[in-house]
C-alpha positions in Angstrom: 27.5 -3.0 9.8 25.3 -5.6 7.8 25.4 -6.3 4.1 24.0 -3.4 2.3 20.4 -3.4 1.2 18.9 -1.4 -2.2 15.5 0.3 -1.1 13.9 1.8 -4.0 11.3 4.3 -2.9 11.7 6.2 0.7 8.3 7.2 0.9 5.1 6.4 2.9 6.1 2.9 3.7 9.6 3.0 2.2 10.6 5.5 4.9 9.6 3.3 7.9 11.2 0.7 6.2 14.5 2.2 6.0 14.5 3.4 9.6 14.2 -0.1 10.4 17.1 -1.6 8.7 19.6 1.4 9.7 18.3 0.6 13.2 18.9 -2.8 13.0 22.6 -2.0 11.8 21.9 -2.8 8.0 23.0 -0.2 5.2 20.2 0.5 3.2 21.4 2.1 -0.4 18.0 4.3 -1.2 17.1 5.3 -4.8 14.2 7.5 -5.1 13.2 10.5 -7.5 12.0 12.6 -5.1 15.1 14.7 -3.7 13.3 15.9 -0.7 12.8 11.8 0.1 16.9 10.7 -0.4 17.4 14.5 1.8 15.3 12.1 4.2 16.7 9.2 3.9 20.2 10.6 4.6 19.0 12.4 7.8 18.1 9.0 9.0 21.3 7.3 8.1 20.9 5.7 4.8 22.9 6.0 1.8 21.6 7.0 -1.3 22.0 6.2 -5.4 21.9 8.1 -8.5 20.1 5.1 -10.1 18.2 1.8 -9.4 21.2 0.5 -11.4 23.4 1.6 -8.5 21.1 1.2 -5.5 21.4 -2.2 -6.5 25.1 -3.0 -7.0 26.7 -5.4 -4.2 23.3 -6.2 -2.7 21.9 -9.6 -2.2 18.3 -7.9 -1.7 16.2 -4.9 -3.3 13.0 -3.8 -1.4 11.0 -1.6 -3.9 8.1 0.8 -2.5 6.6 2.7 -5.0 3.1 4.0 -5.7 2.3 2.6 -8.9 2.2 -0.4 -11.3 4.2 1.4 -13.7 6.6 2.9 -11.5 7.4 -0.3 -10.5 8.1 -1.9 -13.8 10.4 0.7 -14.8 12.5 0.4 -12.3 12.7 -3.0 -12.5 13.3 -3.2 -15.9 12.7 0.3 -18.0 16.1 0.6 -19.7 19.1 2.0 -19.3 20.3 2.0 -15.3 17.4 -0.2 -14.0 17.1 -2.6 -11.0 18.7 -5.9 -13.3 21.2 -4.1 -15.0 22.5 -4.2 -11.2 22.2 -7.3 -9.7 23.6 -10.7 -9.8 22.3 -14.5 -10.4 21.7 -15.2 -6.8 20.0 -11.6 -5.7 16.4 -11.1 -4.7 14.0 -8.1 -5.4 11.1 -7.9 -3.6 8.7 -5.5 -4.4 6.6 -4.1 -1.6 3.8 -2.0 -3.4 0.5 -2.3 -3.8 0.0 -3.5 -7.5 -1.4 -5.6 -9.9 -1.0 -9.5 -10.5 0.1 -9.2 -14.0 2.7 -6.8 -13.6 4.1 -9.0 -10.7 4.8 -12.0 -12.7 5.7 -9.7 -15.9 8.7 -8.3 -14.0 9.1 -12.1 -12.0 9.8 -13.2 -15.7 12.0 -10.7 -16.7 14.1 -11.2 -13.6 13.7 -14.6 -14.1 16.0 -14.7 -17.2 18.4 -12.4 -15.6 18.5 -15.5 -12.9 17.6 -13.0 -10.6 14.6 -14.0 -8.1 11.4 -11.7 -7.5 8.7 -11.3 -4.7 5.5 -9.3 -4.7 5.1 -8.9 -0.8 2.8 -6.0 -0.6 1.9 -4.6 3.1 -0.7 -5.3 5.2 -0.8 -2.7 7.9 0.2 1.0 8.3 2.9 2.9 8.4 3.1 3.4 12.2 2.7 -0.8 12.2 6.2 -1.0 10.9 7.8 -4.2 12.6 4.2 -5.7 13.1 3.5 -6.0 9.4 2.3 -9.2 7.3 3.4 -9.6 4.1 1.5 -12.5 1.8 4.8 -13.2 -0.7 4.3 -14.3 -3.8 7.1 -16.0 -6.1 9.1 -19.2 -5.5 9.5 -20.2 -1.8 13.3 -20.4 -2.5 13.7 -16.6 -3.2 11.8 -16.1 -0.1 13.5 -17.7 2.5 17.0 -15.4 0.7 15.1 -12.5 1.7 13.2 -13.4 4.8 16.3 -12.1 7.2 15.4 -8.7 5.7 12.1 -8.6 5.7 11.8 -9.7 9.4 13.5 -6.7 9.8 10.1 -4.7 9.3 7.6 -7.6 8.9 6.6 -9.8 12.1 4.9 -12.3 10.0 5.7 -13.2 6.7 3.5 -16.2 4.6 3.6 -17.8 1.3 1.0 -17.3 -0.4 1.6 -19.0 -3.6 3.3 -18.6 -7.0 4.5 -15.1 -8.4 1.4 -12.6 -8.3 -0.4 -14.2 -5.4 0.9 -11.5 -2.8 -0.9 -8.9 -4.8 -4.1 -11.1 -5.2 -4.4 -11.5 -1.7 -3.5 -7.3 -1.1 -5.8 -6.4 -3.9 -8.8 -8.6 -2.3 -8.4 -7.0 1.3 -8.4 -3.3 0.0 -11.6 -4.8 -1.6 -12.9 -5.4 2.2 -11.4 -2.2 2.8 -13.3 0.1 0.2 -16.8 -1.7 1.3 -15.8 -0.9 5.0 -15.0 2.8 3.9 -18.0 3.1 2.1 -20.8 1.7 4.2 -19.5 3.6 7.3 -19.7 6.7 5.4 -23.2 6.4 4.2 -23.8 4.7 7.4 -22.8 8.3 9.0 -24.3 10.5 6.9 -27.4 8.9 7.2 -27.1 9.5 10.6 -26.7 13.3 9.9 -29.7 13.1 7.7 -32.4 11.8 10.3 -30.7 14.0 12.9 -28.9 11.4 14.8 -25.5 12.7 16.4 -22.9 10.9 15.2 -20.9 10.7 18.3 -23.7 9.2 20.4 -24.4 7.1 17.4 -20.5 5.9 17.6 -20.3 5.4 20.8 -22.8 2.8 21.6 -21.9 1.1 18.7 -18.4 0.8 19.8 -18.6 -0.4 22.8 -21.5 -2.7 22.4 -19.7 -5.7 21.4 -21.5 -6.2 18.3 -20.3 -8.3 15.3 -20.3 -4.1 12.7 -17.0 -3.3 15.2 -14.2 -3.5 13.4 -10.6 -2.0 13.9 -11.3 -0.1 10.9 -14.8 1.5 12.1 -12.8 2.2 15.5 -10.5 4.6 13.7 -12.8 6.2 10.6 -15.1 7.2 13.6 -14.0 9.5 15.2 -12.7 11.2 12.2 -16.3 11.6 10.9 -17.2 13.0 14.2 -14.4 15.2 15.0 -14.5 16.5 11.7 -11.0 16.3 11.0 -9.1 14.5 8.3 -5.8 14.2 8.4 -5.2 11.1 5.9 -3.6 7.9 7.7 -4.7 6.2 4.1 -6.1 8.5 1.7 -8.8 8.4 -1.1 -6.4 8.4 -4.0 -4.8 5.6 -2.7 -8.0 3.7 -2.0 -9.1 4.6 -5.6 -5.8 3.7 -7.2 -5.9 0.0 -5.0 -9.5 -0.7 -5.2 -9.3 0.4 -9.2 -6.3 -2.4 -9.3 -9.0 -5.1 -7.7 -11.7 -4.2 -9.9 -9.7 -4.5 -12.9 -8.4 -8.0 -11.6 -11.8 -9.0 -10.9 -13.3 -8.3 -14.7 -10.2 -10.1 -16.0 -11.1 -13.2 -14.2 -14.6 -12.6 -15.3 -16.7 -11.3 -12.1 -18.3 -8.2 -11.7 -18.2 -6.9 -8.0 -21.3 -4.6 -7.9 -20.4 -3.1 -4.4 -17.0 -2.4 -5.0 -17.9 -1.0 -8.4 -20.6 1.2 -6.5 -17.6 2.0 -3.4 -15.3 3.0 -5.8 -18.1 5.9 -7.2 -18.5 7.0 -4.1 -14.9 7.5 -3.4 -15.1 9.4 -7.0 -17.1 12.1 -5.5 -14.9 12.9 -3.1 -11.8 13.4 -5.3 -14.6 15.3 -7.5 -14.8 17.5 -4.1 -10.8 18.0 -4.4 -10.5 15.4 -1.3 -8.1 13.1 -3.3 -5.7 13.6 -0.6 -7.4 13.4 2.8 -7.8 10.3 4.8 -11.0 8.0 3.0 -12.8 8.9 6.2 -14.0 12.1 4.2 -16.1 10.2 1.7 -18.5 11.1 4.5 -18.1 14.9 3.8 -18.3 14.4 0.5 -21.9 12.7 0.6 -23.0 15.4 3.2 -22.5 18.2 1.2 -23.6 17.0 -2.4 -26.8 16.3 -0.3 -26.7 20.2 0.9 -26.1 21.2 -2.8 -28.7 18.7 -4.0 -31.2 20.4 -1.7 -30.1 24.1 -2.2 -30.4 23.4 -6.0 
């Protein structure tokens, strides 16, 4: 067996992560509220804490994967039993969510005077990608190269990005790209719907013509538009919540991004719907009925 690992978090991406490192003979220590997600991680042959405090404790390396900014920075640091009441001088956190810049380098500092190292490495790619992963890392190149045996673990390609906070930049900025994607495909659809085209015929010549609109994300919101069915691989509250994150770091750097401002409204009136958790392909259903209820009215 390897040297133990903490994992904080065995959820959507934690729990992929986690299968990894048992597979690849590590012993990932998983902390996570959730009981039914440590049930989980037991099943798959983790062991599991009562604390971040003691997921921690004889580990050289703590992966966090958490939903939120906040969640994030108390486990980190949020009292009694958190992540550096754990660790040692010469351990590493790195902190896989999907959060803000500030919050990063907030918790970077705190660790920093613990003499503890910290990466924001959030994920690019899904949760059935596990292995093929990038991860942009931001933090101090040192801390990195600690880690980078565990990461490679789950990540096939791993690249400084810069100082602490720059791993989130860099996520926050592609979930941009990915609300406008979102958006314009579903207004792209149910315009089709509108004029009377059928969607599917209207999908499949695009799709296989070659042109410069296919991209690997229009290959997969497709044919959930058409078929109707929505099972989330990403859903709209976690587009809101990411795309809110790059908004917000956009006005504090001074720029206003009209399209994702107007994206993220559309994605609104599909958790107005109640369609917060379906995939963001629904945005589509969302636009196609206020338009029947429009009309009705």
């Amino acid at each position: 067996m390897k040297d133990r690992v903490g994992l904080i978090g065995c959820g959507l991406m934690g729990a992929p992560i986690a299968a990894r490192l048992v597979d690849r003979g590590y012993n990932p220590v998983v902390f996570d509220k959730s009981a039914a997600a440590l049930q989980h991680a037991r099943e798959i042959g983790c062991s599991t804490a009562a604390s971040p405090r003691t997921a921690a404790e004889n580990t050289k390396v703590v992966l966090i994967s958490l939903p939120r900014p906040e969640h994030v920075t108390d486990v980190v640091r949020g009292g009694e039993d958190c992540l550096l009441d754990g660790l040692t001088t010469d351990s590493v956190i790195v902190d896989t969510s999907t959060v803000d810049p500030v919050t990063s380098q907030e918790n970077a500092k705190a660790a920093a005077e613990r003499g503890v190292g910290y990466l924001d490495c959030p994920i690019l790619g899904r949760p059935s990608g596990v292995g093929h992963w990038t991860l942009p890392a931001g933090g101090e190149l040192e801390h990195l190269e600690r880690a980078r045996p565990i990461l490679e673990v789950f990540a096939s390609r791993i690249v400084h990005v810069g100082p602490s906070g720059h791993g989130n930049t860099l996520k926050l900025l592609n979930q941009l790209m990915f609300g406008a994607i979102n958006s314009v495909t579903a207004e792209m659809f149910a315009a089709a719907v509108t004029v009377g085209m059928d969607p599917g015929l209207l999908f499949d010549t695009i799709v296989n013509s070659g042109a410069g609109t296919v991209s690997n994300l229009f290959k997969e919101l497709g044919p959930k538009v058409v078929g109707d069915e929505f099972t989330p691989n990403f859903t709209v509250d976690n587009l809101h919540k990411d795309v809110g994150l790059g908004l917000a770091m956009a006005r504090a750097a001074g720029i206003t991004l009209e399209f994702g401002e107007a994206g993220q409204r559309l994605t609104e009136t599909a958790q107005s719907a109640g369609l917060g958790d379906q995939d963001t392909s629904v945005v589509f259903r969302a636009l196609i009925d206020k338009e029947r209820t429009s009309e009705a009215s």
